[in-house]
DOVEXPA-501228 format. One record per residue (C-alpha): residue in three letters; y, x, z. Coordinates in steps of 0.02 Angstrom, whole numbers, plus 50000, padded with zeros to 5 digits. Each point is the difference from the previous one (the first is absolute). Example, Ala and Ser with C-alpha at 12.3 -4.5 7.8 and 13.67 -1.06 7.14 Angstrom:
<nodes>
ALA497755061550390SER501725006949967
</nodes>
This chain:
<nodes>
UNK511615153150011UNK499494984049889UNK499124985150119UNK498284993549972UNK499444984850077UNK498474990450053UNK500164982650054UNK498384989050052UNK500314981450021UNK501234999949837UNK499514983549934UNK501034990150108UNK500995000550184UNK500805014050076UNK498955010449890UNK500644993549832UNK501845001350067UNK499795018150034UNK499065004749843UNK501184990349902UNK501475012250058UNK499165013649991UNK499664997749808UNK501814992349978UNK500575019050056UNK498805008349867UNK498635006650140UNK498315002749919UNK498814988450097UNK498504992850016UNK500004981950050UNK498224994750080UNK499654984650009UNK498344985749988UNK500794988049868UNK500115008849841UNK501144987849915UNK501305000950111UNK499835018949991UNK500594998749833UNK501604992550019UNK500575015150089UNK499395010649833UNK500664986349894UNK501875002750088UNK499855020150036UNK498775006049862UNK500525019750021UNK499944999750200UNK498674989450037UNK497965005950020UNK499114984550041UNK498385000750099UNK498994982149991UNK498765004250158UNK499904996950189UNK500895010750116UNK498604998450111UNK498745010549907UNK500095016650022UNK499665003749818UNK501764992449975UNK500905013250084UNK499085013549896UNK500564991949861UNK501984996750033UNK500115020950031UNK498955001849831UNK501134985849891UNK501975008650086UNK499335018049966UNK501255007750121UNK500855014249965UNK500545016650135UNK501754994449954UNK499874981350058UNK500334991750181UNK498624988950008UNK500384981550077UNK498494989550055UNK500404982250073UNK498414990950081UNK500564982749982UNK498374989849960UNK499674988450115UNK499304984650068UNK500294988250165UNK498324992550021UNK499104993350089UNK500994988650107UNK499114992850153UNK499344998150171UNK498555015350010UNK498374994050002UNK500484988249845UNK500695010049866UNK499195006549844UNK499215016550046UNK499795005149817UNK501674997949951UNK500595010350187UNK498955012049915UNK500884999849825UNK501914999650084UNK499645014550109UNK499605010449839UNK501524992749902UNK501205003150139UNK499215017450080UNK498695007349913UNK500975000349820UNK501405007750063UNK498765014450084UNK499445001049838UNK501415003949917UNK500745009950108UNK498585012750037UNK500025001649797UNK501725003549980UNK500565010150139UNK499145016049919UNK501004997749835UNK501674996950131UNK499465016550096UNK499875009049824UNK501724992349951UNK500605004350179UNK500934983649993UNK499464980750012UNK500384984850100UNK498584988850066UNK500694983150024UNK498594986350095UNK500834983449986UNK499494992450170UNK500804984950133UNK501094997650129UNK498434990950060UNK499265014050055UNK501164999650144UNK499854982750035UNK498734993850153UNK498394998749984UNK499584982149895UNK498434996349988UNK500004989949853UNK500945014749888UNK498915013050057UNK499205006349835UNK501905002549931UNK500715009050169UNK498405010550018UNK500205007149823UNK501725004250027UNK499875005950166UNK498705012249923UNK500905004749850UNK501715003750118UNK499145013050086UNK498965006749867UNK501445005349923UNK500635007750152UNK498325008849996UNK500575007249819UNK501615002850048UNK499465011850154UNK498975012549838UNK501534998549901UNK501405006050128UNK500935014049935UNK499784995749804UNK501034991949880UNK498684984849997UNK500224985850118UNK499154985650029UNK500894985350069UNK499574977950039UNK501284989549988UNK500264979650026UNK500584995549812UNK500814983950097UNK499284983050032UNK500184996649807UNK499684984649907UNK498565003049888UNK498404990949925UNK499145009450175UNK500874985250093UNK499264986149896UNK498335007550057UNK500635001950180UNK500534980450015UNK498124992749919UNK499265011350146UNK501204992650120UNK499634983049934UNK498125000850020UNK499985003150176UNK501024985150043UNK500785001850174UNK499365016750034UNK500955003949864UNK501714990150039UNK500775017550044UNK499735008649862UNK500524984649891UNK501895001850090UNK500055019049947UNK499744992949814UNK501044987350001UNK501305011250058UNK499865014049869UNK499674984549835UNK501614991550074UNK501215015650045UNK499335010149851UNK499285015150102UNK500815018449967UNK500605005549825UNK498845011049910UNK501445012349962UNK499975004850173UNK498135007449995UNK500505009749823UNK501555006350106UNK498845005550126UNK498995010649899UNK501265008649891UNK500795003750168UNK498215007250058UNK499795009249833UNK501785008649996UNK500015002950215UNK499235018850052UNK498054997450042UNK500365009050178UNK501184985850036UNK498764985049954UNK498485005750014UNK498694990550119UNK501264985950010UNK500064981850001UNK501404994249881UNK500784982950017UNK501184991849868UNK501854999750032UNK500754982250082UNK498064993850001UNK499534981750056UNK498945011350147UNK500945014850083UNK499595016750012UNK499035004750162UNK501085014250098UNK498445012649964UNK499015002349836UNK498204993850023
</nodes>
């Protein structure tokens, strides 16, 4: 069967890396992303693969309209990758922007509820799909206070799509979150300013940065590796997981979630 793809977050990061292979192989997919322009360098380098969707993940209209635009067919495995994201906002609670908490949480859970409430009907029809939530090793992490909007989100997304996973047992679809690695990306650059801001409360955080800018954080290979390996592994044997990169800067946990 001929892949199909959905990738939110394309413009840039983790995203971009994955929806860049995915069009270098030929897969039909539609790259959602905010920033238009940069949209179009992935149509400008992959004109006959490459369905660009200028819009916010985070809107449920946008999920509507990436089934409409890739027009999947019975004979396609559909691949949906939930990798827009955000880390903010960084801070000690009681002093962080609740507007912008407000704005993460629907970047980092809500959109990829969105998506994948849309799409798992057309992967039921197909009876075959992968649902791939990009989330963090710091969901594992103890509790810090000053990270919570980022932890909560992926907390919540890790077990919502154990919650999916449970409804799809038995199928050919599987749903799956995975730590892409502690890559360096753009995400970082916002990550350090946050850090910054808080002065010492935010000396911690500043060592984490340093550490990733200076050591060059985990290839981006390894998160395409990861999903390829998702996309060509049986769903009974991933499905409801937690997949971690191989030979990550974090290690595995001994149990998934």
């Amino acid at each position: 069967m001929a892949l199909a793809a959905v990738v939110t977050g394309a413009t840039s990061g983790v995203g971009r890396a994955i929806a860049l292979d995915l069009l270098a192989r030929g897969v039909r997919t539609v790259v959602v992303g905010r920033r238009e322009h940069l949209l179009g360098t992935l149509v400008d380098e992959h004109p006959d693969a490459a369905l660009p969707l200028a819009a916010d993940a985070a809107d449920p209209a946008t999920a509507r309209a990436a089934l409409e635009l890739l027009a999947p067919r019975p004979d396609h495995d559909l691949l949906l990758v939930n990798a827009a994201g955000e880390t903010g906002p960084i801070g000690p609670v009681g002093s962080v922007d609740l507007d912008w908490w407000a704005s993460s949480t629907a970047t980092n859970l809500l959109a990829p509820v969105y998506f994948t409430e849309t799409f798992v009907p057309a992967m039921m029809a197909a009876r075959s799909g992968r649902i791939i939530n990009v989330s963090s090793a710091q969901a594992f992490h103890p509790p810090t206070a000053i990270v919570a909007a980022y932890a909560t989100h992926k907390v919540a997304l890790n077990f919502y799509t154990r919650c999916v996973a449970e409804q799809l047992e038995g199928t050919e679809v599987a749903a799956v979150a995975i730590h892409p690695g502690d890559v360096r990306t753009e995400i970082w650059d916002s990550i350090g300013s946050q850090a910054d801001a808080m002065g010492e409360a935010g000396e911690s955080l500043r060592a984490v940065v340093a550490r990733i800018m200076e050591g060059g954080g985990d290839p981006l290979d390894k998160a395409v590796e990861l999903v390829w390996r998702l996309v060509e592994s049986p769903a009974a044997e991933i499905n409801g997981t937690f997949a971690w990169i191989e030979r990550g800067i974090q290690k595995p946990l001994p149990t998934d979630f």
